[in-house]
N, C-alpha and C positions, 0 to 999 in steps of 0.2 A: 809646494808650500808658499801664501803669500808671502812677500818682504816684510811687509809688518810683523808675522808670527816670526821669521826667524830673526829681526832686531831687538826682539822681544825676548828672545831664547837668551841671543850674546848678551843682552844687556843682564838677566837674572843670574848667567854662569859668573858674572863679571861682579854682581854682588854679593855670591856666594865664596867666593874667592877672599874679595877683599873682608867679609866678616870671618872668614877662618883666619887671616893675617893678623888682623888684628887681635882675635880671640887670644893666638898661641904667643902674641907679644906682650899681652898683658900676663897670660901666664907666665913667661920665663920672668917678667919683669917684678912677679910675687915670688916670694920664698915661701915655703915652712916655715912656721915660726916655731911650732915644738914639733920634739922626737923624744921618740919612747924606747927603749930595749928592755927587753925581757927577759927574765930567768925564771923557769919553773921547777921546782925540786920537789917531785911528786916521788913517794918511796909507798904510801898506802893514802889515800886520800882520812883515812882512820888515826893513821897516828902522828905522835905529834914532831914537827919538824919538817911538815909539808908547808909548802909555801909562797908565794909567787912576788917575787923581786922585780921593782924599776925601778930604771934610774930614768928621770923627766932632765930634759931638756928644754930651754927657749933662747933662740937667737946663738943656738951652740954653743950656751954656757948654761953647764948644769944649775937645775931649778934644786935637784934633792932626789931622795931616795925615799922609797915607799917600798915596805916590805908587808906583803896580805898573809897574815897565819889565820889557823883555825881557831883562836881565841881572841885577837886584836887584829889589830896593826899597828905598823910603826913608819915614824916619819923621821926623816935624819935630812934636815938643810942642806944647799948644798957645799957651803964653808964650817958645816956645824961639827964638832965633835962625836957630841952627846947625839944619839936619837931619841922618838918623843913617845913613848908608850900609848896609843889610846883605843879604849876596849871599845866594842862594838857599840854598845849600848852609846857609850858616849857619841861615838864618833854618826848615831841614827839622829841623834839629838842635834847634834853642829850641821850635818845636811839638812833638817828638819827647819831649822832657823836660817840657814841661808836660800833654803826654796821657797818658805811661806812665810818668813818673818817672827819676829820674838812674840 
């Protein structure tokens, strides 16, 4: 093999190196910013008190609580007492106006 091809070899291994260094530095150097856990409490997908529970996080301090039933959902803050009832319909309408506008 001429000299040229293989300074040409060391010189690419040597840039494939330093952009995976770099790569994996940027990642530790980012976090997550949210986390999600899950609770599903499936007893009949039919009846009622089926339902799928998170709790949202960002920056490891809870965001709130969002609980998906077969009639609504519900939203509870994450310093709030009270949670916030809201039916389907409503809640197609409040996506509807923040993906395409009022």
């Amino acid at each position: 093999m001429p000299r040229a091809a293989q300074a040409a070899r060391r010189t690419a291994k040597r840039t494939v190196k330093r952009t995976a260094a770099r790569t994996a530095a940027r990642t530790a150097a980012r976090e997550r910013r949210h986390a999600v856990r899950a609770v599903l409490k499936v007893h009949e997908l039919t009846k009622a008190g089926t339902s799928l529970h998170l709790e949202i996080y960002a920056s490891r301090e809870k965001v709130g609580d969002l609980e998906i039933g077969r009639g609504s959902l519900y939203w509870r803050g994450g310093r709030r007492q009270l949670r916030k009832r809201i039916p389907w319909t409503r809640f197609a309408e409040l996506m509807d106006g923040l993906a395409y506008g009022a």
